[in-house]
C-alpha positions as CSV (number, residue, x, y, z in Angstrom):
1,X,-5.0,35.4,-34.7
2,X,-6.5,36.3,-31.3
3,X,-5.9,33.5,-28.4
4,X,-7.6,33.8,-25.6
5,X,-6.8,32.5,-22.0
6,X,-8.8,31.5,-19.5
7,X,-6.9,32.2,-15.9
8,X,-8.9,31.6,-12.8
9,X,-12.2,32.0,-14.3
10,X,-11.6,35.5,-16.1
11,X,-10.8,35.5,-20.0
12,X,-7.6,36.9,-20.8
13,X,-7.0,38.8,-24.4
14,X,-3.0,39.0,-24.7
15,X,-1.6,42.1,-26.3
16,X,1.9,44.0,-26.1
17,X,2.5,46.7,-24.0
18,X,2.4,50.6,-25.5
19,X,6.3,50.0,-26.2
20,X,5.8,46.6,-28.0
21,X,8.5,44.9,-26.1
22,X,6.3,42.8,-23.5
23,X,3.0,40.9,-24.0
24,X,0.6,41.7,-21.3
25,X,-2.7,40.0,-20.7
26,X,-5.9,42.1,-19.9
27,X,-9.5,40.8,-18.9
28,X,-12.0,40.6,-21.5
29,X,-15.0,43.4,-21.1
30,X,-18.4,41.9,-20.8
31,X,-19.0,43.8,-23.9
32,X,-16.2,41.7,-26.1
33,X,-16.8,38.3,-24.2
34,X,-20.8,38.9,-25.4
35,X,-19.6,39.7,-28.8
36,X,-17.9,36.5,-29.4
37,X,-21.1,34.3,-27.7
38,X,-22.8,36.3,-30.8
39,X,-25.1,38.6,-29.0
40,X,-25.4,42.0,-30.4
41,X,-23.4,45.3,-29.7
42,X,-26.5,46.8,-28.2
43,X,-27.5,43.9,-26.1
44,X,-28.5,45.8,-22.3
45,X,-27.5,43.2,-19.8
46,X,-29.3,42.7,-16.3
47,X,-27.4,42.6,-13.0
48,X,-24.4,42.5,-11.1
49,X,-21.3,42.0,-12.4
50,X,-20.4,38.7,-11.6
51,X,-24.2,38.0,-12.6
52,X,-23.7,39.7,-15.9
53,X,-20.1,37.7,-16.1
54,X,-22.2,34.2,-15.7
55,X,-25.5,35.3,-17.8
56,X,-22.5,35.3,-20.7
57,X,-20.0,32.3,-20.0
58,X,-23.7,29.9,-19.6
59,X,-24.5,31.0,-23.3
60,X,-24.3,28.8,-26.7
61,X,-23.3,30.8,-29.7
62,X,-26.1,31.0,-32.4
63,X,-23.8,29.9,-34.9
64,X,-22.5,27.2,-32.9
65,X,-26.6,26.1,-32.1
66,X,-27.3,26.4,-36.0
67,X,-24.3,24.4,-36.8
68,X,-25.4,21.7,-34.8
69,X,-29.0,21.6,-35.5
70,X,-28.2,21.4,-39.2
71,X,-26.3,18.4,-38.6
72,X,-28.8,16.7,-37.2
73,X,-31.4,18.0,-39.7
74,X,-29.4,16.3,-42.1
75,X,-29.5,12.5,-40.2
76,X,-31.8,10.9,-42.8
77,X,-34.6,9.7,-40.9
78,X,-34.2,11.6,-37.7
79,X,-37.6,13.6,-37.0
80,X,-37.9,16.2,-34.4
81,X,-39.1,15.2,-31.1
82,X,-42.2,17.0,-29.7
83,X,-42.0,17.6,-25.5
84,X,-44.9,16.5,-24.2
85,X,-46.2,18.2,-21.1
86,X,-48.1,15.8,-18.2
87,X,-49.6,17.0,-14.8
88,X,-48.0,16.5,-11.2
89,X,-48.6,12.7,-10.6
90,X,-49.5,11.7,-14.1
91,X,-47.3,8.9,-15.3
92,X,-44.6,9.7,-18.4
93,X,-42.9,8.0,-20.5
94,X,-42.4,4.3,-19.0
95,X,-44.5,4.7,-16.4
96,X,-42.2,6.8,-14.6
């Protein structure tokens, strides 16, 4: 089982040192924090790397998004809502 840590806004992955006699915690790469939100191996990011670092932790898994929509698509009598776009200054829904 992998735990992972977050510390001060980094994700730690905890392993043991080379001997095996102490657990040492190492940042997550962009590459394996991606992986687990579900994006693909080959994914080319844009942008720093604090950019890159916030592109990633403001993600929803795809399995986690599918999960959710088919628990809603299974609420009998729920239908999906259609946005409706208004102009500047037009009233919406309410009046407001």
């Amino acid at each position: 089982m992998v735990e992972v840590v977050a510390y001060k806004g980094s994700h730690l992955h905890p392993q043991w040192d080379p001997a095996g006699r102490n657990r040492v915690n190492r940042p997550l790469t962009h590459n394996e924090e991606s992986r687990l939100q579900d994006f693909p191996e080959d994914y080319l990011w844009c942008g720093s790397k604090i950019e890159i670092a916030r592109q990633i932790d403001n993600t929803v898994p795809v399995g986690l998004a599918q999960a959710i929509a088919a628990h809603f698509e299974a609420i009998p009598g729920l239908r999906p809502s259609t946005p409706t776009l208004r102009r500047r200054g037009s009233p919406g829904v309410n009046g407001l």
